[in-house]
C-alpha positions in Angstrom: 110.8 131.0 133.5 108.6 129.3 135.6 105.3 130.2 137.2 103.8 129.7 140.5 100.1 128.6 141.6 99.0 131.8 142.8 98.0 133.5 139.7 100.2 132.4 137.2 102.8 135.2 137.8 106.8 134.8 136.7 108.9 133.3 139.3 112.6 132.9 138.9 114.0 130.1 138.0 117.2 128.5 140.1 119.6 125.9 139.3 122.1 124.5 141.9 125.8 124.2 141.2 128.8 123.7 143.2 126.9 124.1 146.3 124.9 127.4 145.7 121.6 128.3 143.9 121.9 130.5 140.8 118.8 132.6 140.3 117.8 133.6 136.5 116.4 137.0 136.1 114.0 136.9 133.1 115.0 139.3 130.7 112.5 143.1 131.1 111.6 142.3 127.4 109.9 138.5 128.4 107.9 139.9 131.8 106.9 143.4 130.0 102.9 144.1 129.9 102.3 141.7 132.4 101.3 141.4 136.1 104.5 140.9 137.8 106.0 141.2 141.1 109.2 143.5 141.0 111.5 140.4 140.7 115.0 141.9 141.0 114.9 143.7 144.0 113.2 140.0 145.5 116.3 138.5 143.9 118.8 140.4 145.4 117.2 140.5 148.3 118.3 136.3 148.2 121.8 137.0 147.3 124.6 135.7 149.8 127.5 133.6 150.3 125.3 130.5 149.3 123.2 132.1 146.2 124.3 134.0 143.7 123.1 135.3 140.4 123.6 132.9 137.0 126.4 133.5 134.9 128.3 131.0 132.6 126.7 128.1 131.9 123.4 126.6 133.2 123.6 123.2 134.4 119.9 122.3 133.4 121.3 123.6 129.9 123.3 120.9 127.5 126.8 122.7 127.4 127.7 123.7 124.1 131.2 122.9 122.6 134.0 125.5 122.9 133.9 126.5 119.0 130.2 125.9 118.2 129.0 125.6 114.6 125.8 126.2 113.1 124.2 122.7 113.7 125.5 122.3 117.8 122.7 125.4 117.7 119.7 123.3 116.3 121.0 120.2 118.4 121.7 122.2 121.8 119.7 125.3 122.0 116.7 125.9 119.3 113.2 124.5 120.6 111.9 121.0 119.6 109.4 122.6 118.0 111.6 125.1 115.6 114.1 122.6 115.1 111.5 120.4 113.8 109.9 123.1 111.3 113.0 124.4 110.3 114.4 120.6 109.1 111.3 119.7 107.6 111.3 123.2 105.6 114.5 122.8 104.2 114.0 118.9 102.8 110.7 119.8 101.4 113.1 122.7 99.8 115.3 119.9 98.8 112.7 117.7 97.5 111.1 120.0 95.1 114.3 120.4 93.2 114.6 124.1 94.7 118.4 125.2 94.8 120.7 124.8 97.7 120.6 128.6 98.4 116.9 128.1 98.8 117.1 124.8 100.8 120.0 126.7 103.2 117.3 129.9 103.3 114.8 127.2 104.7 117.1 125.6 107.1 117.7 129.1 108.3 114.5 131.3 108.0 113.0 131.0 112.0 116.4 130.6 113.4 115.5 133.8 115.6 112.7 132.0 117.2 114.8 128.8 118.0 116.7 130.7 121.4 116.5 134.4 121.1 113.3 136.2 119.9 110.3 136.1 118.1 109.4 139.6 117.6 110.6 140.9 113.9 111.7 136.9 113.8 113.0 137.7 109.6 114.9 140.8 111.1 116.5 138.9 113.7 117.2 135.7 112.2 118.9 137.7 109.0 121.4 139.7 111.2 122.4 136.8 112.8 123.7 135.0 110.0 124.5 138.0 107.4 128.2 137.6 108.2 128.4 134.1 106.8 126.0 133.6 104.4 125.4 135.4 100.7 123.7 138.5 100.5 120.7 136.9 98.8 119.9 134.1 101.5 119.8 137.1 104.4 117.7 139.1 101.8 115.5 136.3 102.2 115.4 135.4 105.5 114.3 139.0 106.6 111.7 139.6 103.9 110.4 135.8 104.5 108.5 137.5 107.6 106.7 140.4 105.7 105.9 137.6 102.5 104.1 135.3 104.9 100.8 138.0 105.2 100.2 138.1 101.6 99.1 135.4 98.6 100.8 134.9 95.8 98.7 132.2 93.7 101.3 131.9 90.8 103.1 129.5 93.0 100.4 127.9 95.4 101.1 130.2 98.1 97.3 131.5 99.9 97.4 133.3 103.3 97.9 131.1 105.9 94.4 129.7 107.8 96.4 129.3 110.9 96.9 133.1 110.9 93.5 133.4 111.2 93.4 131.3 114.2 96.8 132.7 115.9 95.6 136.1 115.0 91.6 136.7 114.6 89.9 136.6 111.1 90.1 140.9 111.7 93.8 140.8 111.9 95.6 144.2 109.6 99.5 143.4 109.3 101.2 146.8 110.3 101.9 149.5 107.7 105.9 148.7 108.0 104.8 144.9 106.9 103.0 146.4 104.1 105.7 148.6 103.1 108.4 145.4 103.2 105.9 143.3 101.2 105.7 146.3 98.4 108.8 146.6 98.2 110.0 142.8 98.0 107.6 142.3 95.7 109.2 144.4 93.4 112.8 143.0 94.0 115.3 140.6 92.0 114.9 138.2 94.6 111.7 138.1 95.6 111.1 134.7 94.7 114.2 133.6 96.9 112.0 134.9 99.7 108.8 133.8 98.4 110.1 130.0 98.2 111.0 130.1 101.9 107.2 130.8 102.3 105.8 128.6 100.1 108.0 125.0 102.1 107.3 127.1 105.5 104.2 126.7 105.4 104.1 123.1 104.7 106.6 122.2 107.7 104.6 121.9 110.9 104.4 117.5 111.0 104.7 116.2 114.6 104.9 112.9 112.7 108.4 113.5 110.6 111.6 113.7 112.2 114.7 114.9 109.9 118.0 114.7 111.4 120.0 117.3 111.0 123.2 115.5 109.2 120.8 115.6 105.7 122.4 119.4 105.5 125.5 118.8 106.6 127.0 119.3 102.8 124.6 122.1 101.9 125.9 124.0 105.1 129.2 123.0 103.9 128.9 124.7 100.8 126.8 128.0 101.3 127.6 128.9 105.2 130.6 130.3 106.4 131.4 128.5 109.9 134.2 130.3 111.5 137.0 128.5 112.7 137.0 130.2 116.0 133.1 129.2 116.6 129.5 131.2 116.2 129.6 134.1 118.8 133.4 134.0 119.2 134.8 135.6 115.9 134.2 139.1 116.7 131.8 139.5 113.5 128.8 142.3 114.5 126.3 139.7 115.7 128.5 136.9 117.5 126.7 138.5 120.8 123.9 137.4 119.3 125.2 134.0 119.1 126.5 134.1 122.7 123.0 135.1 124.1 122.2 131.7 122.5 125.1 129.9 124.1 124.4 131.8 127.5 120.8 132.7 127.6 120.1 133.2 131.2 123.2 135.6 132.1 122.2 138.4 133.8 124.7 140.8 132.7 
């Protein structure tokens, strides 16, 4: 989504192909809470024989293979930055002897922010690969998000000082983080989550680059790529995968 000069309010983007423009309606959830002009009746009001609304692929997007695995996502569609966090997480995993489940939760635990959402990030990220990973790395991957808030000194872990900068020094989580937290800490696998913690927040370099072939045999071993390709093997979150694939549909 772009923005114009006038006030910094959301424009639509276009994208020509085949001869016609193809407008992107930002999704309600990206423009809510914020001064905006009432973009889809503007957008329609543009629609014709020569512009049309984007569907399929967008051309200023790299086109993803026909059965796309788990790494085509961190090469195609996640953010730099992510991408970047989420390699350097999982071989500082690797390199403190942690095991491969652990090093696979790393690779894995932002994937929601890559190209979907940030919001509820552990949530979303622990749908998305329930299907095809064990119970204990999704386990994981959600509670990550409430574990981050809270200390834990046995293993090194102190709440994060960029929190107080993101956030304000007065920042409360919310009760319902609170509540997850409790009741994580209390769990078998607590310190599956509580590891993910501990090399996330160590993973932010600008300097170090990790290419993404260093998992290949870990994601081998402890993901379960379907033959038919993320968001096209009818499991409960390939839509998930296919907003990925095709984020600027409009239907």
């Amino acid at each position: 989504m772009n923005t114009n000069s006038s006030g910094g309010q959301p424009s639509p983007t276009t994208a020509a192909q085949g001869g016609r423009r193809r407008l992107i309606l930002p999704h309600p959830i990206a423009v809510l809470g914020r001064e905006h002009p009432e973009l889809e009746r503007e957008l329609l009001a543009q629609l014709g024989p020569d512009c049309v609304f984007m569907m399929g692929d967008n051309p200023l997007l790299p086109k993803m293979p026909d059965r796309p695995q788990l790494l085509d996502f961190f090469r195609l569609r996640f953010t730099e930055f992510t991408r970047n966090h989420l390699l350097q997480s999982a071989r500082l995993a690797l390199r403190s002897g942690c095991d491969e489940k652990i090093v696979l939760g790393c690779l894995l635990h932002d994937i929601a922010n890559g190209a979907l959402i940030r919001t509820d990030h552990g949530y979303w990220g622990a749908q998305l690969i329930e299907p095809y990973v064990s119970e204990e790395i999704s386990w994981a991957v959600r509670n990550h998000q409430a574990l981050r808030f809270f200390p834990d000194e046995s293993v090194g872990y102190g709440y994060p000082e960029a929190y107080r900068e993101y956030f304000g020094p007065e920042y409360v989580p919310s009760a319902y983080i609170r509540q997850a937290y409790d009741e994580a800490r209390n769990h078998r696998w607590y310190m599956s989550a509580r590891l993910i913690t501990l090399n996330d927040a160590y993973a932010f370099d600008p300097d170090v680059a990790v290419d993404p072939e260093e998992f290949t045999d870990v994601i081998g071993r402890h993901f379960r790529q379907p033959a038919e390709g993320l968001g096209f093997d009818n499991s409960p979150v390939a839509h998930m995968w296919r907003t990925m694939i095709w984020p600027n549909n409009l239907l």
